[in-house]
C-alpha positions in Angstrom: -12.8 12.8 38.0 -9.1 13.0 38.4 -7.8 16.9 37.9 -5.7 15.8 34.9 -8.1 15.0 32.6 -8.4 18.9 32.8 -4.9 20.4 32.6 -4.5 21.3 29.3 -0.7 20.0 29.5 -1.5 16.5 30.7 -3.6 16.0 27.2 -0.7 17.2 24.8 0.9 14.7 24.6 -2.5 12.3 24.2 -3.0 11.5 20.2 -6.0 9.5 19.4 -5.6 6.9 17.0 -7.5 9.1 14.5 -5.3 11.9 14.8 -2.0 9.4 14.6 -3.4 7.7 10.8 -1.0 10.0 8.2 -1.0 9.8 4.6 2.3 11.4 3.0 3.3 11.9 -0.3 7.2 11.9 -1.7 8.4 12.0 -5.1 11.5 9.4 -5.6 11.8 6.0 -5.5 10.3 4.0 -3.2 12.5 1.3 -2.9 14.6 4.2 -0.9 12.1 4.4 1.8 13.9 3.8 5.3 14.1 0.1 5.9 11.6 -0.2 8.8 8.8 0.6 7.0 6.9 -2.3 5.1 5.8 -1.8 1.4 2.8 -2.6 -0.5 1.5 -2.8 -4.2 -1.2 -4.5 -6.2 -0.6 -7.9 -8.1 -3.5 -10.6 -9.9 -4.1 -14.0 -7.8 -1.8 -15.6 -10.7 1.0 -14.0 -9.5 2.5 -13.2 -13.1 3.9 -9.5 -11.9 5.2 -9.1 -15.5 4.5 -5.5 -15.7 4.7 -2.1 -13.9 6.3 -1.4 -10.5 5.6 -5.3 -9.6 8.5 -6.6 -11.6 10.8 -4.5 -9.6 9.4 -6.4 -6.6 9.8 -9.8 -7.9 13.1 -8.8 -9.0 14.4 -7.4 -5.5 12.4 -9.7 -3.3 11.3 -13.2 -5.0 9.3 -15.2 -3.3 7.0 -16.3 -6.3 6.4 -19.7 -5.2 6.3 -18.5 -1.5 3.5 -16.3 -2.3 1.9 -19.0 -4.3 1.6 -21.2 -1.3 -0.3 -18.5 0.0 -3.0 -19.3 -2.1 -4.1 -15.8 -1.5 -7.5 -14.4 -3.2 -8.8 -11.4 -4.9 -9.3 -9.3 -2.0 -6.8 -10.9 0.2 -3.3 -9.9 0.7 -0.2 -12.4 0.3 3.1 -11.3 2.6 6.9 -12.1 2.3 9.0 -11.4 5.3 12.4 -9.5 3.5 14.7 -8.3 6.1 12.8 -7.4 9.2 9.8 -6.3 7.5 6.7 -7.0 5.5 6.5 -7.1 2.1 2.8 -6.6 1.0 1.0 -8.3 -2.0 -2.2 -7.1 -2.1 -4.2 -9.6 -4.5 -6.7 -7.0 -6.7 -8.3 -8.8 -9.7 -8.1 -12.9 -10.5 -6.2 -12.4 -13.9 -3.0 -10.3 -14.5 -4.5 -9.2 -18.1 -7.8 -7.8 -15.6 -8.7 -4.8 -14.1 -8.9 -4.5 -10.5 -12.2 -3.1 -8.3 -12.5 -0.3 -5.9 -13.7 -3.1 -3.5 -11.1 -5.4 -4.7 -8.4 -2.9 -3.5 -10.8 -2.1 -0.8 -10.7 -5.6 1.1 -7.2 -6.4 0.4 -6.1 -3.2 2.2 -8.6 -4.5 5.0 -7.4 -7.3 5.3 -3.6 -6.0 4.9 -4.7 -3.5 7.7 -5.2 -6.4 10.2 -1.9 -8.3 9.4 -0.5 -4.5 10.0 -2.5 -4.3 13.8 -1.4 -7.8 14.9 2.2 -7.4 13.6 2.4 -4.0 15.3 3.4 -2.2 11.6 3.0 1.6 11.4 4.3 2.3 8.8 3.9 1.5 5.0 5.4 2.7 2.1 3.6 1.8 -1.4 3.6 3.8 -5.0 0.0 5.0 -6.0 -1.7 1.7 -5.6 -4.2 0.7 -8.6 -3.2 3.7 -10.6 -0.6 3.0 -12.6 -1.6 -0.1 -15.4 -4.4 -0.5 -13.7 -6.3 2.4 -13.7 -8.2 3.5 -10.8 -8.3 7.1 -10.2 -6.0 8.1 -7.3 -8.7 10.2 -5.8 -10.8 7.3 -5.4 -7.9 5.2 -3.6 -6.7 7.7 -1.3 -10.4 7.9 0.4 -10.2 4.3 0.4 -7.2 4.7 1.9 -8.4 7.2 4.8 -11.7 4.9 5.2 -9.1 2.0 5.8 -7.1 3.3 7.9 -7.8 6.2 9.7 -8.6 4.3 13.1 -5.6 3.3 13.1 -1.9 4.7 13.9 -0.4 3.4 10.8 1.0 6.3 8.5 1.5 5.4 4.9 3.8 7.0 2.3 2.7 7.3 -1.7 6.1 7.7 -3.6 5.7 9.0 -6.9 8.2 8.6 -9.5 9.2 12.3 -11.4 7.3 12.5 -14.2 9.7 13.1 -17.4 8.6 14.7 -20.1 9.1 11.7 -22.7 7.0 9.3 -20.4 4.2 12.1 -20.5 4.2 12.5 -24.2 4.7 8.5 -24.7 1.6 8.1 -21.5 -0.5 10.0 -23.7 0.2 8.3 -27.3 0.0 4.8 -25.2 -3.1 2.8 -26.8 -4.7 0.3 -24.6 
């Protein structure tokens, strides 16, 4: 056994993947993140994204019928290529008027995850996926999240939006 393995100093610098996987949180918008970094959020197999933070995304990327040649699944993810990086659709429920799964959002960010690996991305920015219209409890998805990708070196970056007072108070009063 070579010495090195046993000098403290050789090692610092050693990260295993494990200790490499980072989930971050910032409060703005996340169409600010830096420019290297892909993005990801949640849309329905019929591609409608006629409502929360996926309308943005249509609006700044397109790409509806690019994505719809995809013919992506529930569970799958779809991909546009904007500028030197990935742009993430992960596909979460059939119908936009549906709620998605744990295990819908589960094996979409699998399968998003290998895209990531093969594509060398290692880092993804992506507002609090499956929690906004859609409902799932962001506890749940951030230990999905770890369970995803905590092998990995891939650091990913939750932006949330500051809450306003009005939207809190109009959230509240909102009848679904």
């Amino acid at each position: 056994m070579s010495s090195e393995l046993h000098n403290p100093a050789s090692t610092d610098n050693i990260k295993s993947a494990e200790d490499s996987w980072r989930l971050n949180y910032v409060t703005g918008n996340l169409f600010s993140c830096p420019e290297d970094e892909a993005l990801a959020h949640c849309i329905s197999e019929d591609i409608r994204m006629g409502a929360g933070i996926a309308v943005m995304f249509k609006k700044r990327f397109g790409g509806v019928p690019e994505l719809k040649e995809q013919k992506k699944q529930t569970g799958q993810y779809a991909v546009l290529t904007r500028d030197d990086r990935f742009v993430y659709y992960l596909i979460t429920k059939k119908k936009a008027s549906q709620k998605p799964t744990y295990d819908s959002l589960r094996q979409s960010l699998e399968d998003m995850k290998s895209h990531c690996l093969e594509n060398g991305v290692t880092k993804i920015s992506m507002p609090r996926i499956g929690c906004g219209l859609d409902q799932l409890k962001w506890t749940r998805v951030a230990e999905i999240l770890e369970q995803v990708f905590k092998h990995t070196d891939i650091s990913i970056t939750v932006y949330s939006l500051p809450e306003k007072a009005e939207t809190k108070v109009m959230n509240e009063n909102r009848r679904r």
